[in-house]
C-alpha positions in Angstrom: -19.2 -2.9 6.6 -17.7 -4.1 3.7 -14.4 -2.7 1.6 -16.7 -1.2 -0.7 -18.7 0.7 1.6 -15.9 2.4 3.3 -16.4 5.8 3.1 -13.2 8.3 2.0 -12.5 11.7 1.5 -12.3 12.8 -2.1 -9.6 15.3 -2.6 -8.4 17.4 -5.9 -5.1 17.8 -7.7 -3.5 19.6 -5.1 -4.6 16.8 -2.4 -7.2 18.8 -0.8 -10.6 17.3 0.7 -13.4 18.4 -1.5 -16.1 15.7 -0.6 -16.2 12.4 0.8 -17.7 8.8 -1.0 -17.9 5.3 -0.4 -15.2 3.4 -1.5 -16.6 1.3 -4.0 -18.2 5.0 -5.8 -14.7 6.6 -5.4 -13.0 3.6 -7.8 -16.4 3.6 -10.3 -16.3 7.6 -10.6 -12.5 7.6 -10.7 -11.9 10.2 -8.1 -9.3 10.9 -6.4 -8.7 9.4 -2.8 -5.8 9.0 -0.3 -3.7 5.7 -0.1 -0.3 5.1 2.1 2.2 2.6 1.4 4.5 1.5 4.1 7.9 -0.5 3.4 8.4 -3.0 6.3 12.2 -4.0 6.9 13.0 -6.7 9.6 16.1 -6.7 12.1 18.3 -8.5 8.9 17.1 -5.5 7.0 15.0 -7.2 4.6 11.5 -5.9 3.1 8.3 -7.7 3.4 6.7 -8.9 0.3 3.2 -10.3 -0.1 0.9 -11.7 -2.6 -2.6 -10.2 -2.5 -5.7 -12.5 -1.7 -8.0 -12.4 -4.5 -10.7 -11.0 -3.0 -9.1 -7.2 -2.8 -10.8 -4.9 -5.3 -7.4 -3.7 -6.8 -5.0 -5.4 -8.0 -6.0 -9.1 -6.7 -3.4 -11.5 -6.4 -0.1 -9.1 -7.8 2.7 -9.1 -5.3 3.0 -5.9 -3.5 6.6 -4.9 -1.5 4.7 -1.9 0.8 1.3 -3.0 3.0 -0.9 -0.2 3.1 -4.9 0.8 1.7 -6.8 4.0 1.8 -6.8 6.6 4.0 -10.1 6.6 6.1 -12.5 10.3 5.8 -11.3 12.3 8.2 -8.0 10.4 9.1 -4.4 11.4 8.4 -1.9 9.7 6.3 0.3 9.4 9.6 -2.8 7.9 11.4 -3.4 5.6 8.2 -0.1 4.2 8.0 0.4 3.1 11.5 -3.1 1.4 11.6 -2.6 -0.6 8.3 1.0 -1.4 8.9 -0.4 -3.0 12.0 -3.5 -4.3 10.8 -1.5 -6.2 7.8 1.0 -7.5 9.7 -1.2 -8.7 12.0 1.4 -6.6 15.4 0.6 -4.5 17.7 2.9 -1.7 19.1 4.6 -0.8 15.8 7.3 2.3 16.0 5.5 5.4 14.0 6.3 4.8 10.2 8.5 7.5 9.1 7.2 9.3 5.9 9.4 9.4 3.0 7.6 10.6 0.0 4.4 11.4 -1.6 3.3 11.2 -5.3 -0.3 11.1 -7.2 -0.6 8.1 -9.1 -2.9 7.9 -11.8 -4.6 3.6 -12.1 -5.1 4.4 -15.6 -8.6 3.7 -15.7 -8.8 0.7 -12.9 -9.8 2.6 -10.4 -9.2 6.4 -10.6 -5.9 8.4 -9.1 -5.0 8.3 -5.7 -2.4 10.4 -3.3 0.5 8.4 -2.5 2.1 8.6 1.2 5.4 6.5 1.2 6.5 5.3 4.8 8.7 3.1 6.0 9.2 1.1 9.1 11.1 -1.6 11.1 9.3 -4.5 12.1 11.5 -6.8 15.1 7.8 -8.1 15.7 6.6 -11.6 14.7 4.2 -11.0 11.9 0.3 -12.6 11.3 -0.2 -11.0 8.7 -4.1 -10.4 8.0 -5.5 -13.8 6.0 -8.1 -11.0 4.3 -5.9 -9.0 3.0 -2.2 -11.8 2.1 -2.3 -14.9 0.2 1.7 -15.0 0.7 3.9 -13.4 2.7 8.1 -13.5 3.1 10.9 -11.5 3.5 13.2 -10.6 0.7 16.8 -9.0 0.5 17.4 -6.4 -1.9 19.0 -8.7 -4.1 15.7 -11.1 -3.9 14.0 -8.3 -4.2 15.6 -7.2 -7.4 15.5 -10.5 -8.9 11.4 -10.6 -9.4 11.4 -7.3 -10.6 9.8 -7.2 -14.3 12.4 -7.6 -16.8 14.6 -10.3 -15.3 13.6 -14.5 -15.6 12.1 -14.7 -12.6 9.7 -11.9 -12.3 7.1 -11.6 -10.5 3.3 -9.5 -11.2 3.2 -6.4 -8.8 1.0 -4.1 -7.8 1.6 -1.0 -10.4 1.0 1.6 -8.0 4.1 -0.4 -5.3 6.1 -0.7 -8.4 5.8 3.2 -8.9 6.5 3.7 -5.5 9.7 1.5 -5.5 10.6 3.0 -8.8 10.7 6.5 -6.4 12.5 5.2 -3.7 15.6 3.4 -5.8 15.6 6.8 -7.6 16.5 8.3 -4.0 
């Protein structure tokens, strides 16, 4: 099956089910699905940043600072964000991520709005991460972190949804 035909539950404003699509009708129809995004730290603390392959439907080839993707129909966000931590990173016998926040984030046209579960976890695992899914893959301090942010010399192109997410989390 491919990304496209993955089907989702559609959910209202208030992050209820109402229906369920395929994924590739869910972006063209702009309706609102489910999505987690899980910040990975290592033992040193730092957080995992990847570049995108650009083959993904949304936002190909940005740098993103959370792994993550859609919630499957009929799974939860905690399910969600232990299987794609795990399938990203390409580990096995990750600790539960811990949920920190949720927010609906609105694509502005690319693909619809989706509910935002924010997770984050530590990963004292070697990482593969999944060739599909990352062109590019380190770990970043804060600081490094900070220093590709948009605005400084050396930034970098994010995911806008990550960057909203981010934007969240700094604001505490």
């Amino acid at each position: 099956m491919s990304a496209s035909e993955e089907i989702l539950d559609v959910v209202d404003e208030q992050d209820r089910v109402i229906g369920q699509a395929p994924r590739g009708e869910v972006y063209a129809r702009g309706l609102i699905h489910r999505c987690v995004f899980i910040r990975v730290r290592d033992a040193e603390g730092r957080v995992f940043v990847h570049r995108r392959t650009p083959t993904k439907l949304v936002f190909p080839s940005l740098y993103d600072m959370f792994v993550g993707g859609v919630v499957g129909a009929g799974e939860s966000y905690d399910e969600a964000a232990l299987r794609e931590a795990e399938e990203e990173l390409g580990v096995s016998g990750l600790p539960r991520p811990e949920p920190v926040t949720r927010f609906l984030y609105d694509s502005g046209g690319v693909a619809g709005k989706w509910w935002s579960a924010v997770y984050e976890v530590r990963c004292e695992l070697p990482v593969s991460p999944q060739v599909e899914e990352v062109a590019w893959h380190g770990f970043l301090t804060d600081e490094e972190l900070a220093a590709r942010l948009p605005g400084t010399a050396g930034a970098w192109e994010w995911v806008p949804d990550g960057l909203a997410a981010y934007e969240l989390l700094r604001a505490g």
